[in-house]
C-alpha positions as CSV (number, residue, x, y, z in Angstrom):
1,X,-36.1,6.9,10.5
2,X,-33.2,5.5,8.7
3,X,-30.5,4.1,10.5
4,X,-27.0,4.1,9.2
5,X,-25.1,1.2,7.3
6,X,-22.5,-1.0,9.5
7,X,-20.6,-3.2,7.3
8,X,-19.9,-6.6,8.4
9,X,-17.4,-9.0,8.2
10,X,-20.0,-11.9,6.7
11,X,-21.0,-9.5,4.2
12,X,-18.3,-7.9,2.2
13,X,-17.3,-11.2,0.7
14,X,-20.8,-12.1,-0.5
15,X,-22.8,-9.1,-1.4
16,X,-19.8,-6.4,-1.8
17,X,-17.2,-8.0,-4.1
18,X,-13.4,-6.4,-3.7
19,X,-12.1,-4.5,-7.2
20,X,-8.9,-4.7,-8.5
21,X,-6.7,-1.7,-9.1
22,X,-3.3,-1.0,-10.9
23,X,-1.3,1.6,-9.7
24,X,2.0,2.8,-12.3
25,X,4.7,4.1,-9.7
26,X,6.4,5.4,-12.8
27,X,7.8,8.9,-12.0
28,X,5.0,9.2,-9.0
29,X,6.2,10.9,-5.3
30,X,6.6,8.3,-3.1
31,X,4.2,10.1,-0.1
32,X,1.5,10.8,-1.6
33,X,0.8,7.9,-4.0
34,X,1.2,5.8,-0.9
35,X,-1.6,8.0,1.2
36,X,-3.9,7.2,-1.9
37,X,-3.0,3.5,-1.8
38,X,-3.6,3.3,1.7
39,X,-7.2,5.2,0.8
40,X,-8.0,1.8,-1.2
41,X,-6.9,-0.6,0.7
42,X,-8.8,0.6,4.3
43,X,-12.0,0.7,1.6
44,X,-12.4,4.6,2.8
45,X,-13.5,5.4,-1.1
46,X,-16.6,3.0,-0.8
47,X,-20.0,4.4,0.8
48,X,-19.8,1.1,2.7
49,X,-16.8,2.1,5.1
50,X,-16.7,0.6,8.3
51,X,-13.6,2.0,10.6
52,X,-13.6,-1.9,12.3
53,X,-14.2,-4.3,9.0
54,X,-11.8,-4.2,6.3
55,X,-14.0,-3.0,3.3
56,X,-10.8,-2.3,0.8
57,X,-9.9,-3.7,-2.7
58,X,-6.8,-5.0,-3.8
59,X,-4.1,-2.5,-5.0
60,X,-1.4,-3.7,-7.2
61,X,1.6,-1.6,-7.7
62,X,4.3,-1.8,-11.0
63,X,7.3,-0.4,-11.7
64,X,7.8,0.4,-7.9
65,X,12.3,0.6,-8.7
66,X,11.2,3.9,-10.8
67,X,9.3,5.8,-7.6
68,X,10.4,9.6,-7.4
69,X,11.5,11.5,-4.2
70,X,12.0,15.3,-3.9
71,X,14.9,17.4,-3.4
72,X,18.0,15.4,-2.3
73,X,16.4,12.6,0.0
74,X,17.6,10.1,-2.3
75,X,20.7,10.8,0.0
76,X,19.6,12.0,3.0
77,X,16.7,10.4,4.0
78,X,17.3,6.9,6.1
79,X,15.9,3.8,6.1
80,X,16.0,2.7,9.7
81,X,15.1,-0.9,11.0
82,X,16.1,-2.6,14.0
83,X,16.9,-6.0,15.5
84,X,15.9,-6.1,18.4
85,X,19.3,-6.4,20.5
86,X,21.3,-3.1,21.9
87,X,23.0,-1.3,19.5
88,X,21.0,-3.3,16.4
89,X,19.9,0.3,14.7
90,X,20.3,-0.2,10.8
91,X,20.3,2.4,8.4
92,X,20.8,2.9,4.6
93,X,19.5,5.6,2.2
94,X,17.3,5.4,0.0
95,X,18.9,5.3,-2.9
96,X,20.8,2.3,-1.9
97,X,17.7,0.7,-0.5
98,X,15.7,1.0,-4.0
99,X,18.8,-0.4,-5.6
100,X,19.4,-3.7,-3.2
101,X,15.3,-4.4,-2.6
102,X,13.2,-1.6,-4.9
103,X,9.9,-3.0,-3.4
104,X,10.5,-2.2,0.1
105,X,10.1,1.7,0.1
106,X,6.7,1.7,-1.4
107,X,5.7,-1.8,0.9
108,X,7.0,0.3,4.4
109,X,5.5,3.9,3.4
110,X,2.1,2.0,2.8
111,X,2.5,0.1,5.8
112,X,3.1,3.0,8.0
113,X,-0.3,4.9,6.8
114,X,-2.4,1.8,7.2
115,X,-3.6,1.0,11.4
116,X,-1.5,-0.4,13.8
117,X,-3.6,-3.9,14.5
118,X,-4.6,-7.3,13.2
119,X,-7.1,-5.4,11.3
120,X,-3.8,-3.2,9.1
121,X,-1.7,-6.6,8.4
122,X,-4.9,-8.0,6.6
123,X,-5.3,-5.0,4.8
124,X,-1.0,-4.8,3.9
125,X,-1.8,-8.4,2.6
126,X,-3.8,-7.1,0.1
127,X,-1.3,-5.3,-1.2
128,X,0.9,-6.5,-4.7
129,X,3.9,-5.1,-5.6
130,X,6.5,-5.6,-8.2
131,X,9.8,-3.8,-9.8
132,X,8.9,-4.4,-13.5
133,X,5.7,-3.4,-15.6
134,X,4.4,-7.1,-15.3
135,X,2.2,-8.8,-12.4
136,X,0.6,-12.1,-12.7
137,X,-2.8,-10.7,-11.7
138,X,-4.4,-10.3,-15.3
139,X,-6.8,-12.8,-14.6
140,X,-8.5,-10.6,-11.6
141,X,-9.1,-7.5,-14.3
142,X,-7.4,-5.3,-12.8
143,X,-8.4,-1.8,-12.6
144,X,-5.9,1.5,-14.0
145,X,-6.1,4.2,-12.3
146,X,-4.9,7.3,-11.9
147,X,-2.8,8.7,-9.0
């Protein structure tokens, strides 16, 4: 009888080595390249998926100030954080968002898709981003693909 693979945490740095991939935000929705990125970084492309280990490669993202949205939520969708303290709500759209920190949106609709534990920060740490078309991660051969 064959039993079924479990990951383990020992293993995946040894035996299974993480990839590298490039993502080109370039003119690409903002949802649903960040439901594919979040794909990579829980590992749930690899046969070796384990729900409680993190299994996922490393996912660089460039041009991230040229993501797209649809229809008019460039001005109508909100950015909402919070301080903490009563009355702290802070919003801003989008389109000033992009302009004054162009890495967040992409960082925060990643974040959001990833779990809610200990386990989803060290998969968000695996995560690159940058404005421009350069990274400093050539020496990892990274990966192009496709989204």
């Amino acid at each position: 009888m064959q039993r079924t693979y479990v990951a383990k945490n020992e293993e995946i740095g040894k035996s299974w080595n993480r990839d590298w991939f490039v993502v080109d935000a370039d003119g690409k929705r903002l949802g649903r390249m960040a439901s594919k990125i979040a794909v990579i970084l829980q590992g749930k492309h690899k046969p070796i998926y384990t729900p409680h280990v993190d299994t996922g490669d490393y996912v660089i993202v460039i041009n991230a100030e040229k993501i797209d949205l649809t229809g008019d939520k460039w001005d109508k969708k909100l950015f909402q954080r919070h301080s903490g303290y009563i009355g702290g709500l802070k919003e801003m759209t989008y389109r000033r968002l992009v302009g004054h920190r162009p890495t967040l949106p992409v960082r925060e609709a990643v974040r959001r898709m990833l779990p809610k534990n200990k386990l989803g920060k060290r998969m968000l740490r695996k995560l690159k981003i940058y404005e421009g078309p350069a990274h400093p991660h050539a020496a990892q051969q990274p990966k192009e693909i496709a989204i």
